[in-house]
C-alpha positions as a printed NumPy array, in Angstrom:
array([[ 76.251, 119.146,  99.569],
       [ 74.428, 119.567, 103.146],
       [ 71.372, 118.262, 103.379],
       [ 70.615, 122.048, 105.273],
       [ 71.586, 124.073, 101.95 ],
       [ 68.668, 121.999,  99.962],
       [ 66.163, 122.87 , 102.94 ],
       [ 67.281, 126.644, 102.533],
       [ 66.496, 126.42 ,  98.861],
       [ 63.248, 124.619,  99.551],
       [ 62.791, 127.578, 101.978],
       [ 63.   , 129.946,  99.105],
       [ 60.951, 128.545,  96.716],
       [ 58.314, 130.302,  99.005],
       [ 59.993, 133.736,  99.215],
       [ 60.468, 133.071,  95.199],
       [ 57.121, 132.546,  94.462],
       [ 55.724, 135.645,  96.632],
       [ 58.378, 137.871,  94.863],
       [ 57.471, 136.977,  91.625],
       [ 54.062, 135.605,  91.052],
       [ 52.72 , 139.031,  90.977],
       [ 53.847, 139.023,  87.559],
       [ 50.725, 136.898,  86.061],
       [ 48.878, 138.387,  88.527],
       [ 48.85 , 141.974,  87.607],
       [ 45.777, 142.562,  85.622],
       [ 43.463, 140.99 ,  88.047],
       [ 45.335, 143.028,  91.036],
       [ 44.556, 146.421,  89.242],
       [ 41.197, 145.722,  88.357],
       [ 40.461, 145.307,  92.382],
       [ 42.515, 147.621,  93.767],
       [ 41.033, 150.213,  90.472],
       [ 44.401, 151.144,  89.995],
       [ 46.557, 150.634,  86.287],
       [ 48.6  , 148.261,  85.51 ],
       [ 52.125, 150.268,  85.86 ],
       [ 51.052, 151.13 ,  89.509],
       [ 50.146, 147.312,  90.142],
       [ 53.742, 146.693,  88.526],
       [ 54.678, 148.814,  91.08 ],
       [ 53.95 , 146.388,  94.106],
       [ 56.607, 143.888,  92.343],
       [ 59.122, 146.917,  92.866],
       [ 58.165, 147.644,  96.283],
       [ 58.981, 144.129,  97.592],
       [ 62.285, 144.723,  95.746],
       [ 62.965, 148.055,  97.749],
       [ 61.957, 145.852, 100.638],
       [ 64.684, 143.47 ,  99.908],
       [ 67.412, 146.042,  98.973],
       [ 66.701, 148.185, 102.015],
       [ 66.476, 144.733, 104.295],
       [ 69.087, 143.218, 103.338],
       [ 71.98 , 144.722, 104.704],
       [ 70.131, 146.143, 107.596],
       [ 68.765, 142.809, 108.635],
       [ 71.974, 141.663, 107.617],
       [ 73.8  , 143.705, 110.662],
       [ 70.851, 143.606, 113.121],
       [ 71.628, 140.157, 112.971],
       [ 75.103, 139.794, 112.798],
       [ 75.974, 138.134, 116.377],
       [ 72.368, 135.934, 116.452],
       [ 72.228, 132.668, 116.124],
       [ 71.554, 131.874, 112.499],
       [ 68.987, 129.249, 112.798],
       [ 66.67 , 131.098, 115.784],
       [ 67.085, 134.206, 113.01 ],
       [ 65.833, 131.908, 109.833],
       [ 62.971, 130.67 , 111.874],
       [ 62.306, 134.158, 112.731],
       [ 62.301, 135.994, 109.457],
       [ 60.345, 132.908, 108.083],
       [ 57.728, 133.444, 110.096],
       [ 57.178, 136.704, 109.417],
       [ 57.613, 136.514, 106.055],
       [ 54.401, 134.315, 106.397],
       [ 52.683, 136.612, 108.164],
       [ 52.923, 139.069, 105.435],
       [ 51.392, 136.872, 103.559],
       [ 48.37 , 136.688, 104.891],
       [ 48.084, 140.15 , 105.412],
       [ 48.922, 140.846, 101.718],
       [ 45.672, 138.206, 101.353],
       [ 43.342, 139.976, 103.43 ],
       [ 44.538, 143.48 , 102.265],
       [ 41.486, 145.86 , 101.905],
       [ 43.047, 148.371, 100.054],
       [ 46.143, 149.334,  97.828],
       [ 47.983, 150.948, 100.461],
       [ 47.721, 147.948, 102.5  ],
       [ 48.538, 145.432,  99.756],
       [ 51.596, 147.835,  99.313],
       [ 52.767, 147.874, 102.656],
       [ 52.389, 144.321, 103.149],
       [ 54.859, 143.998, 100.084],
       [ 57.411, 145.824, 101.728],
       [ 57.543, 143.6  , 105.361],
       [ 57.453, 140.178, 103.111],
       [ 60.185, 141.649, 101.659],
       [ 62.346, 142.541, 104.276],
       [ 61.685, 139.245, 105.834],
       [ 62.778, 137.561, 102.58 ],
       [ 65.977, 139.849, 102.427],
       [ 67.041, 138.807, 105.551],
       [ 66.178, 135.218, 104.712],
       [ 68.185, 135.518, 102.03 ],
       [ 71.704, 137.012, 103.123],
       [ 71.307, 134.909, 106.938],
       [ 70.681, 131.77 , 104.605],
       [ 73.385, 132.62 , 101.696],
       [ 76.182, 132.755, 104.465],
       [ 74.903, 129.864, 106.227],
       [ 75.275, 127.831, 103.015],
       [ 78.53 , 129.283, 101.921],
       [ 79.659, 128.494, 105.338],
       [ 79.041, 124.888, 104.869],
       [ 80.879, 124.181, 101.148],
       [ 84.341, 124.465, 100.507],
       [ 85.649, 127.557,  98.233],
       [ 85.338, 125.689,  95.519],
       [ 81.797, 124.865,  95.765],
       [ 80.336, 128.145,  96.632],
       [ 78.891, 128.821,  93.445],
       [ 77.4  , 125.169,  93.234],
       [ 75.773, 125.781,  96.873],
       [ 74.253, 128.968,  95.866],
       [ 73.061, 127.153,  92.92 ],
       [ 70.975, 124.731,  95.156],
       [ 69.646, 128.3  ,  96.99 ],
       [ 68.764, 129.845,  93.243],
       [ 67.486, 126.474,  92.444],
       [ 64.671, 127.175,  94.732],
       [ 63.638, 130.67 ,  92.936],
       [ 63.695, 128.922,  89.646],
       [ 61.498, 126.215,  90.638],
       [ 59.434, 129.037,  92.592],
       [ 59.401, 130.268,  88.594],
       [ 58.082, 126.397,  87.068],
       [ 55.591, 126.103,  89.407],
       [ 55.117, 128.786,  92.554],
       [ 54.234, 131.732,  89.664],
       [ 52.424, 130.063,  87.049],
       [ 50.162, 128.385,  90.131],
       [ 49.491, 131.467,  91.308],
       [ 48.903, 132.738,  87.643],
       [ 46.62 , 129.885,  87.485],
       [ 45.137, 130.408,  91.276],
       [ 44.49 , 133.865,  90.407],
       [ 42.656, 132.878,  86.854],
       [ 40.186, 130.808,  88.924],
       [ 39.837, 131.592,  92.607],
       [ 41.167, 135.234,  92.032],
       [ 44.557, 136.796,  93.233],
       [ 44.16 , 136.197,  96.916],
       [ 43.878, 132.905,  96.699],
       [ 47.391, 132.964,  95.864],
       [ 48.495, 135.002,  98.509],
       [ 47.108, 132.573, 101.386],
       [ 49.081, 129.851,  98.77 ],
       [ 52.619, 131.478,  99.572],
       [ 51.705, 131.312, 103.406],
       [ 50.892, 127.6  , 103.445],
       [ 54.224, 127.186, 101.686],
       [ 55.861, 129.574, 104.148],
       [ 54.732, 127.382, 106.746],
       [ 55.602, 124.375, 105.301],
       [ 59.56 , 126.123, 104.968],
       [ 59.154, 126.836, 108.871],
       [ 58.321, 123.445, 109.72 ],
       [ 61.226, 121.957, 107.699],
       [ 63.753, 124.329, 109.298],
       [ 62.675, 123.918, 112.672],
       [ 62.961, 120.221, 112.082],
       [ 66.002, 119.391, 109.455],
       [ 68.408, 122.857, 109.478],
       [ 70.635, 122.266, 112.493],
       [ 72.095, 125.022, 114.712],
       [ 74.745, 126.934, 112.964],
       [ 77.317, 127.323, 115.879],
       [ 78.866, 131.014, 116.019],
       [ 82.508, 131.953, 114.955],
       [ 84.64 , 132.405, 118.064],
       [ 85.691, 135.704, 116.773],
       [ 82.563, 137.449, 116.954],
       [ 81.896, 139.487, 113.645],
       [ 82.742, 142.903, 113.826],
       [ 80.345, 145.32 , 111.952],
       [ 83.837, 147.858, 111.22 ],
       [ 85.815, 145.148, 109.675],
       [ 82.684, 143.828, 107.337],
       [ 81.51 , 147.243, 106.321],
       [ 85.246, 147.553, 105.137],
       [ 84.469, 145.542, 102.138],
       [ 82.552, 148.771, 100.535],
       [ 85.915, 150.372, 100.104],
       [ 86.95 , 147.743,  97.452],
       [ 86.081, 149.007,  93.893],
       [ 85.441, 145.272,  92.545],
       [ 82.581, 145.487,  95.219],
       [ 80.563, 148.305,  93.458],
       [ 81.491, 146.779,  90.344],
       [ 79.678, 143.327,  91.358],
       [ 76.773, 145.472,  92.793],
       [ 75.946, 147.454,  89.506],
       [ 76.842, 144.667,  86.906],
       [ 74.124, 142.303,  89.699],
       [ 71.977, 145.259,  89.382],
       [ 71.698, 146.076,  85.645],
       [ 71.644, 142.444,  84.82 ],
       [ 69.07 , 141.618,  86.943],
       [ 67.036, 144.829,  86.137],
       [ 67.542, 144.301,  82.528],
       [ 65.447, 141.112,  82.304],
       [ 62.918, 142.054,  84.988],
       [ 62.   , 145.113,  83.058],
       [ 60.526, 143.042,  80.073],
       [ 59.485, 140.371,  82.417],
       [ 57.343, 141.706,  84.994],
       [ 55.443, 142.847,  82.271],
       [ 55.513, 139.758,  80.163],
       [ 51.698, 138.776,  81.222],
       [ 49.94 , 141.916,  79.49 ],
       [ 53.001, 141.446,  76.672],
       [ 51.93 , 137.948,  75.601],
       [ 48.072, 138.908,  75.484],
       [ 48.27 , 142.631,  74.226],
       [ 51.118, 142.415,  71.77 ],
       [ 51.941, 138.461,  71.27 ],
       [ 47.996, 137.799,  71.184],
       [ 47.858, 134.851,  73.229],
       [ 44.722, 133.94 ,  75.346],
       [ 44.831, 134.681,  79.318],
       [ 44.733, 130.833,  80.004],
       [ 48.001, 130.224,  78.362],
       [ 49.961, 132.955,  80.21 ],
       [ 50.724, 130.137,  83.434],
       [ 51.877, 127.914,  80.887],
       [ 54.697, 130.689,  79.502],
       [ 55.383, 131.907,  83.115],
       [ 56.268, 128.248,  83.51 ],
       [ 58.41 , 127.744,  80.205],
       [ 59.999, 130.915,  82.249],
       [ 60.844, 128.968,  85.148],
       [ 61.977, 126.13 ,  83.383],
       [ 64.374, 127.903,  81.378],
       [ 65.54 , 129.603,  84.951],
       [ 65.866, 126.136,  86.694],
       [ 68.079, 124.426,  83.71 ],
       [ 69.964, 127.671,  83.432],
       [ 70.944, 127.817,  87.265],
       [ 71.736, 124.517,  87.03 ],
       [ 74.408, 124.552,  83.892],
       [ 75.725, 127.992,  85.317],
       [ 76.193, 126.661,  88.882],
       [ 78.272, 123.843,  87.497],
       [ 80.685, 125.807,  85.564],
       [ 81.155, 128.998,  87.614],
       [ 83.456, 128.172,  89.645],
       [ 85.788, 127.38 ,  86.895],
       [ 84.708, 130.048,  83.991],
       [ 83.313, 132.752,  86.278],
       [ 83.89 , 135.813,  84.067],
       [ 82.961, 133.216,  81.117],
       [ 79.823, 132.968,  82.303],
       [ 78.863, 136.167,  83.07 ],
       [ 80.071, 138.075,  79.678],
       [ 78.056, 135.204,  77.213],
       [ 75.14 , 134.774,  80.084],
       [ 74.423, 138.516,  79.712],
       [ 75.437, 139.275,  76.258],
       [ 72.656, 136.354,  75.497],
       [ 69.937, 138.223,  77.943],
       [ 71.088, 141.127,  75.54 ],
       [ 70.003, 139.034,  72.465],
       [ 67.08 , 137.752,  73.735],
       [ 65.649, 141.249,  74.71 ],
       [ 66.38 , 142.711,  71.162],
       [ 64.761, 139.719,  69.793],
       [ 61.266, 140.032,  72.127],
       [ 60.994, 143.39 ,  71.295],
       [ 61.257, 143.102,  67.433],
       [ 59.814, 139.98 ,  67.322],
       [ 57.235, 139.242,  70.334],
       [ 54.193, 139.942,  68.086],
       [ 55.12 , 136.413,  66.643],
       [ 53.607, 133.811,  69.214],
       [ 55.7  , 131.117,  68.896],
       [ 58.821, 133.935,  69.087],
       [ 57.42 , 135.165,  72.508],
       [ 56.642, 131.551,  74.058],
       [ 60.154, 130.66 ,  72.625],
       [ 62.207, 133.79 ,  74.181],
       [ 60.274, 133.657,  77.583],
       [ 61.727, 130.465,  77.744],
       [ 65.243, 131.347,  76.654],
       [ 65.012, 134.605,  78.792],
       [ 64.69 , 132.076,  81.746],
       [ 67.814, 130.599,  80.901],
       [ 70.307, 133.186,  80.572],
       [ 69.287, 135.793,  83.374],
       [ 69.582, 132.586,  85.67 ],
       [ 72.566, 130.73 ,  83.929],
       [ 75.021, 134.038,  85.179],
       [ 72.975, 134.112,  88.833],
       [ 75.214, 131.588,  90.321],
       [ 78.451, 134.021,  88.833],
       [ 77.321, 136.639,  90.041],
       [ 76.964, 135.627,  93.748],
       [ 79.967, 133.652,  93.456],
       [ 81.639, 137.01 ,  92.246],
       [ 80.484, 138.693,  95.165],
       [ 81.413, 136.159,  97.799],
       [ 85.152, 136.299,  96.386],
       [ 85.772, 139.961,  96.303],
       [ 84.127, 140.686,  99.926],
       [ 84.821, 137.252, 101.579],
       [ 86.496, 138.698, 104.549],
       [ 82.849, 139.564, 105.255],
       [ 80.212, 136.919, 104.109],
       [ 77.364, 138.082, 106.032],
       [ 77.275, 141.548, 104.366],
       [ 78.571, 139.86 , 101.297],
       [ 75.29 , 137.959, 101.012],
       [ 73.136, 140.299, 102.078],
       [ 75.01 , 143.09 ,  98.941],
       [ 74.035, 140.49 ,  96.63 ],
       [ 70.602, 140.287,  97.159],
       [ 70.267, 144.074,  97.9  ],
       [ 71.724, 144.275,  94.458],
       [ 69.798, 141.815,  92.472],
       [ 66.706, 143.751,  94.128],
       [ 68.155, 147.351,  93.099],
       [ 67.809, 145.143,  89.884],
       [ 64.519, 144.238,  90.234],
       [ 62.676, 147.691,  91.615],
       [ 64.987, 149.892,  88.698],
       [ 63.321, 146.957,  85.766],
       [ 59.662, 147.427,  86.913],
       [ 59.662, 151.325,  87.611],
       [ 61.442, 151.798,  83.85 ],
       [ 59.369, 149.19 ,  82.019],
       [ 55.952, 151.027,  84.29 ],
       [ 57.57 , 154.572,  82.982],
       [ 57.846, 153.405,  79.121],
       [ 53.911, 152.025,  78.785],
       [ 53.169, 154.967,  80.602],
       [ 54.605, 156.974,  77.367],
       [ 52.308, 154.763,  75.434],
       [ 55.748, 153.282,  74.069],
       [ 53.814, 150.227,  73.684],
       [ 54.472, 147.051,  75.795],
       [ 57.878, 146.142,  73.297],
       [ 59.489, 148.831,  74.715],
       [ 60.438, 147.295,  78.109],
       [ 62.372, 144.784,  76.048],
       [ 64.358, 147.551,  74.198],
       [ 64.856, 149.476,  77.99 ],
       [ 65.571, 146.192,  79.933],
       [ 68.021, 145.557,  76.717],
       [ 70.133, 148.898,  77.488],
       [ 70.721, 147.619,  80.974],
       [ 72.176, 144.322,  79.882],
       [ 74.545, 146.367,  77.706],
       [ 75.448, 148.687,  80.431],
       [ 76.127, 145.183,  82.615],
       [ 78.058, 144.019,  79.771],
       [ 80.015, 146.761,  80.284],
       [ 80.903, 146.908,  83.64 ],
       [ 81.907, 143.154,  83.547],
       [ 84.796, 143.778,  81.221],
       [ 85.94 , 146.594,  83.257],
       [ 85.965, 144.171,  86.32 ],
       [ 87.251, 141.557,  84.344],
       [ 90.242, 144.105,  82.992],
       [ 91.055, 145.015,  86.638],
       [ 90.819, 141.311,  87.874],
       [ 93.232, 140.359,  85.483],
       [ 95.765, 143.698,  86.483],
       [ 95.336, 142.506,  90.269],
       [ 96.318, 139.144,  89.707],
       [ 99.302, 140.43 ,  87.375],
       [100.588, 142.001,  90.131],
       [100.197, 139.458,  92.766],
       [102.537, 137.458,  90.193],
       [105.005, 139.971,  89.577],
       [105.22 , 140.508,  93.636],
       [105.117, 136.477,  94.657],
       [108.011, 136.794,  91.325],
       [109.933, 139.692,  92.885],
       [109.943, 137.985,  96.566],
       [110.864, 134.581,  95.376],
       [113.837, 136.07 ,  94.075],
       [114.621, 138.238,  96.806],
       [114.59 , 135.405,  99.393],
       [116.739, 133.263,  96.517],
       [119.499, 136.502,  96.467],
       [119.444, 136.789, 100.285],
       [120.214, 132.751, 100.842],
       [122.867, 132.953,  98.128],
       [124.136, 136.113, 100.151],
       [123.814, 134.266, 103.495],
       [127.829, 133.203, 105.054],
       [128.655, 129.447, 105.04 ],
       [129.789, 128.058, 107.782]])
């Protein structure tokens, strides 16, 4: 693997943190900003619109720049957001600072997925973006429950200027160790990659990313007031569970990333059918501690044991364009991850209790589960008929030989 693909996934153990670390950080935000904690959920869904409106838009904007000059770029201002996230005054400020970290990170994202995908053989594509994923998991060990923990004692800001000392850090080590990318000599052509939306397997990937995604985010970006309110678990050991989070994320990327690119529908039909599980199971059983510590954990695992599938997925039904292929994957994990928050905000706003984003994030898996057998159904008609054709021409050209005079 190139040494460049683990700097891009060190790189995103910054953007990883930022996204996410908002998540033990929620009841502090709201008590400063004086708003509830459904609208300070709703900051974690605004850098998700930020990443699914950003990432195909910075995804063409950039099409025909260089790709390193563009990482160093959207870095940089991803860092910059950052600190004005940290010196935010007001709601609407912390808000809108959400959104340009966000589109920075979205273009991040897609620039640096096709870099690395670029890099790898076919056959290691899933294993590469495994090394990019690796970085959110770790961002989910350590980047969120530090910031949990930052945010516990030096209060939620001091995270903020945390994420830009690691975005500068990311800038320094691509500036120094990611070499220049040189450009294809056929220029990309914005017609012939936008072509790819025409492809029903596309929209497929997109909603099945979406829902599956979506499905565990609803419970999770919620999980800090869950594990005090409903599990009954003091504040201080919320970082601790955020971490068993990310540890469960960083061994399931790395088991799914392995195998994926030989059992790619495997993977995603028992990853998400296990998300499915472990939803049911929070929301009937969370009151239990030990249940709740245990399924954060396990939660971890299967929403990032199908991640490396389902970018892999995407990569081989739009490869003919791999810019806008990344970029469609991390619009549609986002889609994901603004639909989970605003649902799981919308049930505790019906006093449905806290549970009840497990229960809605658990009707989104099923939905995903769905939609992957249909894909899976029409995968396995395409490739039927690609057999029956390569069948039918074979013979043909055996019939026209046999046909052929002899001299």
């Amino acid at each position: 693997m190139p040494l460049a693909v683990y700097i891009l996934g060190l790189s995103v153990f910054a953007l990883g943190t930022s996204e996410f670390m908002l998540s033990g950080l929620l009841p502090a935000v709201a008590d400063d900003m004086d708003v509830t904690i459904p609208q300070a959920g709703l900051l974690i869904s605004a850098f998700a619109i930020g990443m699914v409106v950003g990432a195909p838009l910075l995804a063409v904007a950039t099409l025909r720049l260089p790709r390193r000059t563009t990482l160093i770029a959207l870095i940089t201002t991803f860092g910059v957001g950052q600190i004005a996230g940290a010196l935010a005054p007001s709601y609407a400020v912390l808000f809108a600072s959400r959104v340009v970290s966000a589109l920075a990170c979205a273009g991040f994202w897609a620039v640096g997925a096709a870099v690395a995908i670029a890099m790898v053989p076919v056959n290691q594509r899933a294993r590469a973006m495994a090394v990019m994923i690796g970085g959110l998991s770790i961002a989910n060990v350590l980047g969120v429950p530090a910031g949990a923990f930052l945010g516990d004692g030096l209060g939620w800001r001091a995270a903020f200027w945390a994420v830009g000392a690691a975005s500068a850090i990311a800038l320094v080590g691509i500036v120094t160790l990611v070499p220049r990318i040189p450009l294809p000599a056929e220029r990309p052509r914005l017609k012939s990659e936008l072509a790819i939306y025409g492809d029903k397997q596309v929209w497929l990937s997109i909603a099945v990313t979406a829902l599956a995604a979506g499905g565990v985010f609803c419970a999770f970006s919620y999980l800090s007031p869950f594990l005090t309110d409903v599990a009954g678990l003091d504040e201080s050991w919320v970082p601790a569970v955020l971490a068993l989070f990310g540890v469960g994320a960083l061994a399931g990327t790395t088991i799914g990333g392995r195998i994926a690119d030989a059992h790619l529908f495997g993977v995603l039909l028992t990853g998400i059918t296990a998300s499915t599980v472990f939803l049911t199971a929070l929301a009937l059983l969370g009151h239990v501690e030990f249940a709740a510590v245990a399924l954060a954990f396990l939660l971890g695992l299967s929403a990032f044991y199908t991640a490396p599938a389902l970018n892999a997925r995407m990569f081989n039904v739009a490869g003919a364009a791999p810019t806008l292929a990344g970029a469609t994957t991390t619009a549609a994990f986002n889609l994901g991850n603004t639909g989970g928050p605003w649902l799981g905000g919308t049930v505790i706003d019906a006093d449905l209790g806290y549970p009840a984003t497990a229960w809605a994030g658990g009707a989104m898996t099923v939905l995903a589960l769905a939609l992957t057998a249909v894909s899976l159904r029409l995968h396995r008609r395409a490739a039927a008929s690609r057999v029956v054709a390569q069948s039918a021409a074979t013979r043909s050209a055996g019939a026209s030989a046999a046909a052929a005079p002899r001299p």
